[in-house]
VOGU-3710 file (C-alpha; in Angstrom, 3 decimals, decimal comma):
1> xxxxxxxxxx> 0,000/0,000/0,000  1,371/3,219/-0,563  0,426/7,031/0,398  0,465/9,982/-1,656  1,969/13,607/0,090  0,106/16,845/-1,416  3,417/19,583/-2,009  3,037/22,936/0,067  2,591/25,897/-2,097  4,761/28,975/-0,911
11> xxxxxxxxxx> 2,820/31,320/1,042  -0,173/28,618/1,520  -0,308/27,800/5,213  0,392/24,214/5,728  -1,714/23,483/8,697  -4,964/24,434/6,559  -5,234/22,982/3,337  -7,164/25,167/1,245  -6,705/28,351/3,532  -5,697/31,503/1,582
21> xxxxxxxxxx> -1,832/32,707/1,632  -1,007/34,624/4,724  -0,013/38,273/4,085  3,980/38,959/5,097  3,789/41,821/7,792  5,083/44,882/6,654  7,288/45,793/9,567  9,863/43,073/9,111  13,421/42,762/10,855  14,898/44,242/8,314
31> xxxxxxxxxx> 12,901/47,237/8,530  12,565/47,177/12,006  16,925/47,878/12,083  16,833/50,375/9,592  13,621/52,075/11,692  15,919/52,054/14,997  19,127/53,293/13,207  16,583/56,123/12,046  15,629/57,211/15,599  19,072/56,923/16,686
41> xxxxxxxxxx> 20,739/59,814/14,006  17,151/61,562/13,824  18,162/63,585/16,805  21,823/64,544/15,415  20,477/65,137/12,240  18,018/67,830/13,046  20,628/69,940/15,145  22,657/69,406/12,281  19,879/71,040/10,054  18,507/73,522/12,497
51> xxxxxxxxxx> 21,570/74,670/13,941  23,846/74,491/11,806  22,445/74,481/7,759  19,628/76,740/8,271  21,421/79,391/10,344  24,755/79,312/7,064  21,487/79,543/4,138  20,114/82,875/6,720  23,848/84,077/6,840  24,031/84,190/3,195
61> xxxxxxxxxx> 20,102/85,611/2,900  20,659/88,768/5,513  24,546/89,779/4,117  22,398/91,340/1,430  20,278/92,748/3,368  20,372/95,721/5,668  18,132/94,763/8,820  17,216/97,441/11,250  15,473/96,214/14,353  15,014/99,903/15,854
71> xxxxxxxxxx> 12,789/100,920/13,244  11,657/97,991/12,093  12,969/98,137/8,448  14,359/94,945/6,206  16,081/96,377/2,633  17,428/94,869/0,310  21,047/96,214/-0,059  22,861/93,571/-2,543  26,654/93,466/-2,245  26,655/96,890/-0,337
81> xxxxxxxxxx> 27,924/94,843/2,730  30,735/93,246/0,841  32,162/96,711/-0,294  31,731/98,194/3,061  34,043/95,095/4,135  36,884/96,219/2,189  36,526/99,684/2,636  36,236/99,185/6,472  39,458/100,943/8,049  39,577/98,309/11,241
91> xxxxxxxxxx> 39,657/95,160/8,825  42,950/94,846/8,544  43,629/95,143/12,736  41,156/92,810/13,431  42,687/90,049/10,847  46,291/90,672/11,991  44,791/90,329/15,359  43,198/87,505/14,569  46,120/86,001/13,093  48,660/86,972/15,436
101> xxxxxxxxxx> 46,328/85,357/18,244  45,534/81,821/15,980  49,293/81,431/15,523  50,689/82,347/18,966  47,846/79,877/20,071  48,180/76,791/17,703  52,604/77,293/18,497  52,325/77,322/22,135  49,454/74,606/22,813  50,643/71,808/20,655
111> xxxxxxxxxx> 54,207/71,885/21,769  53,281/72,513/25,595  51,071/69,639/24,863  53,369/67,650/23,257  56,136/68,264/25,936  53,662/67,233/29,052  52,686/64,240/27,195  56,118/62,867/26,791  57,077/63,643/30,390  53,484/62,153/31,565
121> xxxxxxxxxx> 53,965/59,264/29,255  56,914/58,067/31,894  56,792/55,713/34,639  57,625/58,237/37,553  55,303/57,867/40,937  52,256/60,508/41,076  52,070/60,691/37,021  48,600/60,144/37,529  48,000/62,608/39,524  49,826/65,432/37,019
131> xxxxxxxxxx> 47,682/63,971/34,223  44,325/65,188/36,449  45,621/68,669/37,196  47,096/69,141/33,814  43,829/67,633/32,407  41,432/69,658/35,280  41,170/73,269/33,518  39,478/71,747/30,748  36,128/70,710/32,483  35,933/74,379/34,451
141> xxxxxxxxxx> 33,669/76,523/33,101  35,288/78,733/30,671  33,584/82,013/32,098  34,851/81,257/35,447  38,299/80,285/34,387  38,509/83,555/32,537  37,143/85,710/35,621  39,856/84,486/37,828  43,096/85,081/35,219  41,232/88,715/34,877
151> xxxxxxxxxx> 41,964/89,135/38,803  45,467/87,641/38,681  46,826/89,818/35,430  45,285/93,424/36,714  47,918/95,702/38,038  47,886/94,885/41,326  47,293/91,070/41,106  48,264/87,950/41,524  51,063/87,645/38,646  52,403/91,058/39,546
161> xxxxxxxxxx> 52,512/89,943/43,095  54,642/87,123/42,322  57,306/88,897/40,175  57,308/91,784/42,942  58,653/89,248/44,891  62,119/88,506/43,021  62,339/92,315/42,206  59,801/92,732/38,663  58,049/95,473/38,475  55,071/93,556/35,897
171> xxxxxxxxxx> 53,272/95,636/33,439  49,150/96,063/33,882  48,818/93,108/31,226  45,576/93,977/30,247  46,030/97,361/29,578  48,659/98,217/27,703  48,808/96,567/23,767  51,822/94,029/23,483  50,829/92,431/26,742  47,095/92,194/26,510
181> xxxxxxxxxx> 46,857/90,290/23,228  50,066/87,889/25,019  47,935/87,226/28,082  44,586/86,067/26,034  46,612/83,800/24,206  48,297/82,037/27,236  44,989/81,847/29,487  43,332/79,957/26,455  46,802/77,917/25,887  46,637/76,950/30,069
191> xxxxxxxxxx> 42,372/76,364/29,261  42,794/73,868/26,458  46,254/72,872/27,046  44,934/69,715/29,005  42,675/67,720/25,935  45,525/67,865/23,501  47,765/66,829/26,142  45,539/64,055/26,082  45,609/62,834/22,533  49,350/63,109/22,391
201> xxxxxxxxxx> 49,190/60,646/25,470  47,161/58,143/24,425  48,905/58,592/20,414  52,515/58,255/22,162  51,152/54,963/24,184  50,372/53,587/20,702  53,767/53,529/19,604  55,650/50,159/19,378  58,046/49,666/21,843  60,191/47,264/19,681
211> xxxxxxxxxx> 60,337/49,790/17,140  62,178/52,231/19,638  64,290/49,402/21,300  65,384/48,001/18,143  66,561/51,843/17,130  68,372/51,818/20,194  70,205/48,906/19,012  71,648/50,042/15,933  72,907/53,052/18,496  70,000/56,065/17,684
221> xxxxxxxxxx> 69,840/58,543/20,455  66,898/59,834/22,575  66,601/63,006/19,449  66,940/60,586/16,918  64,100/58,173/18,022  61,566/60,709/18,872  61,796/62,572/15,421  62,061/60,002/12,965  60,140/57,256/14,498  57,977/58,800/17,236
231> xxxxxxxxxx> 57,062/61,963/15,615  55,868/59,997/11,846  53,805/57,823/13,753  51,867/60,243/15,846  51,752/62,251/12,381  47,701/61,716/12,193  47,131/62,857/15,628  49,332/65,850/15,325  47,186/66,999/12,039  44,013/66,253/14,166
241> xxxxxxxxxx> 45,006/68,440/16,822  46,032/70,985/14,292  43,110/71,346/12,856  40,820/71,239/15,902  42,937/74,010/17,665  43,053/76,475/14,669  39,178/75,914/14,071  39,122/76,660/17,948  41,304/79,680/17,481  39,186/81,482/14,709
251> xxxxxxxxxx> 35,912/81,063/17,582  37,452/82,381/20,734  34,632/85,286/22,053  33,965/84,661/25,556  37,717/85,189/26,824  37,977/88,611/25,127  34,732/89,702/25,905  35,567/88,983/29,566  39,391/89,893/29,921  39,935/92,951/27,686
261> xxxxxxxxxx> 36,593/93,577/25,549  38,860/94,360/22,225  41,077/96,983/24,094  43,260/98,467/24,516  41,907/100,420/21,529  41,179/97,301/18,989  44,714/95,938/19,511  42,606/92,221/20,723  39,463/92,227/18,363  39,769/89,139/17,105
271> xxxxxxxxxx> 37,402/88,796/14,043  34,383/86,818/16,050  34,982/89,517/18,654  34,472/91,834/16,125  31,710/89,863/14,257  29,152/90,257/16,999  29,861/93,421/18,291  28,902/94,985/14,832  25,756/92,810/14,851  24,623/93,165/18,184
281> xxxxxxxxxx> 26,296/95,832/19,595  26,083/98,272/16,766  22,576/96,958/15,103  24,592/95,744/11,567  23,267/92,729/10,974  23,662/92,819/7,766  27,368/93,853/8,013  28,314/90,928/10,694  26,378/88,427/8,335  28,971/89,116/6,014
291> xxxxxxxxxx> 31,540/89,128/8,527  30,802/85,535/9,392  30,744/84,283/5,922  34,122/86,135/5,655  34,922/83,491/8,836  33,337/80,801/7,922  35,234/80,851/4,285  38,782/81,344/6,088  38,283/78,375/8,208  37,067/76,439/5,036
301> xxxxxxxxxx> 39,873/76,972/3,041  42,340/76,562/6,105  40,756/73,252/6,745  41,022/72,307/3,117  44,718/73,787/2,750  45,595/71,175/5,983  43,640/67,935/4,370  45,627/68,548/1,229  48,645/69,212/2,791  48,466/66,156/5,026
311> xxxxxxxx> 50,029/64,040/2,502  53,361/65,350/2,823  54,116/64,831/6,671  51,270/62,592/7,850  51,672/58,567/8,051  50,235/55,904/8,289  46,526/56,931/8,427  45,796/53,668/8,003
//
C-alpha cells in the first residue's frame, strides 16, 4: 500500500489545506533595524539642520540685506555689505589680530602639549596625579576660568605679586597693547592645554616599543628616536590636533569679551569679537552676516589647505 503527500505551495499555510496565503507583515526585521538606526541619528540630524544648515542659508540671505530692528525696516542692499568690508578701516587690525592670536595659540598649545605628554607618558610615581591637574582646567567653566586670570593679570594682582617678589616690576597686562593680546593667548593655551595633552598621550602609548628598542640597538639617540620614528607615527594625531585648535582659534569670544573687551583700543578684536559686536552691539546685521561668511570661508579653506597638505608629513593613516 502506498500514500500519496500533497506539495506545500509557498505562502499557503500548511496546517490548513485550502486556507488563503497569509499576508507577510510589513514591519519586518529588516525594517525594524533600519527604523531604529533612524531614531538613533534623527536627533543629530536635526541639530545638524537647524543649527547648523539653516542658520549658514540665513547668513548668506541677511549679508544682502540691511536689517534694522530699531525701526523695524528689512532692505534689500545687494553686495553693499561686501564693499563696506573692504573699505572698512579696522579690517585689517582685526585680521592681523586675529592672526597673530591663531598662531601664537596653535605654536604654544601643541608643543606645551606635546612636551607634558612625553614627560606624563613616563613611569615616575604621582604621574597620575599630574595627568588630572594638567587635564582639570578643561572641564571648568570657561567664564569662570577667565574671571579668575582677569583678577590675577590686573595691576595689582596675583602675577604682579609674584614677580614683585624677586624684584619685577610687571606691566598692567591687560592694559597696555603688546601684553594684553600675550595674556589672552596664554589663558586659552593653560584652558585647552589639558585635551591635547591628552591625545598626544594616548597617540605616544600607541607607539611600538620594539620599534624604539630596536633603534636603540643600531645606536639612535633619545633626538633621533623621537623625530624620525615617534614623531611619523603620531603624524595623524598631530594633524588632528592641528586642525581642531586652529578651528578653535578662529571662535574664541567669551575670553575677550571677559578679559579685555577688544582693548586696549582694537589691539585684541579678534574677528568673532568683532563679528558680533557689529551685529549686536552696533545693530549691523547685515554687516556681521557678512563678517561671518568672511569666517566661515577662512576656516574652510584653512581646513582644506591642511587635508591637502596632510600628505606630505602625515603617516600611516591607516
Amino acid at each position: 500500500m502506498t500514500t500519496s503527500v500533497s506539495p506545500v505551495l509557498p505562502g499557503r499555510d500548511a496546517s490548513r489545506p485550502g486556507s488563503p496565503p497569509r499576508r507577510r507583515p510589513w514591519l519586518t526585521y529588516q525594517r525594524k533595524d533600519a527604523l531604529a538606526g533612524y531614531v538613533f541619528i534623527a536627533p543629530q540630524l536635526i541639530g545638524i539642520v537647524g543649527f547648523v544648515l539653516v542658520p549658514l542659508v540665513l547668513i548668506f540671505y541677511y549679508s544682502v540685506h540691511e536689517w534694522n530692528v530699531l525701526a523695524g525696516t528689512f532692505t534689500f542692499v545687494g553686495l553693499e555689505n561686501v564693499e563696506a568690508l573692504f573699505a572698512d578701516p579696522q579690517m585689517g587690525e582685526v585680521l592681523t589680530a586675529t592672526g597673530i592670536f591663531s598662531v601664537g595659540l596653535v605654536v604654544f598649545n601643541l608643543s606645551l602639549a606635546l612636551l607634558l605628554a612625553v614627560l606624563l607618558n613616563r613611569r615616575w610615581r604621582g604621574v597620575t596625579a599630574f595627568r588630572t591637574i594638567f587635564f582639570s582646567p578643561v572641564v571648568v567653566s570657561l567664564v569662570a576660568w577667565t574671571i579668575v586670570w582677569g583678577f590675577l593679570l590686573q595691576d595689582n594682582g596675583g602675577i604682579n605679586g609674584l614677580l614683585a617678589l624677586v624684584g619685577v616690576d610687571g606691566p598692567n597686562w591687560l592694559r597696555e597693547g603688546p601684553t594684553a593680546l600675550l595674556s589672552v593667548v596664554v589663558v586659552q593655551v593653560f584652558k585647552n592645554v589639558g585635551l591635547n595633552m591628552v591625545l598626544f598621550l594616548a597617540a605616544l602609548q600607541g607607539v611600538p616599543r620594539e620599534l624604539q628598542e630596536a633603534a636603540k640597538v643600531d645606536g639612535a639617540d633619545e633626538r633621533q628616536i623621537f623625530g624620525r620614528i615617534v614623531i611619523p607615527l603620531i603624524s595623524p594625531t598631530i594633524l588632528l590636533t592641528v586642525i581642531i585648535t586652529i578651528v578653535g582659534s578662529l571662535q574664541v569670544y567669551a575670553q575677550i569679551a571677559v578679559l579685555t573687551q577688544g582693548g586696549p583700543g582694537i589691539s585684541t578684536t579678534v574677528l568673532v569679537y568683532y563679528l558680533v559686536q557689529q551685529a549686536f552691539d552696533f545693530h549691523h546685521f547685515g554687516y556681521g552676516s557678512t563678517l561671518a561668511i568672511l569666517l566661515f570661508l577662512i576656516v574652510l579653506v584653512l581646513t582644506i589647505a591642511q587635508w591637502q597638505l596632510r600628505k606630505r608629513w602625515v603617516f600611516y593613516e591607516n
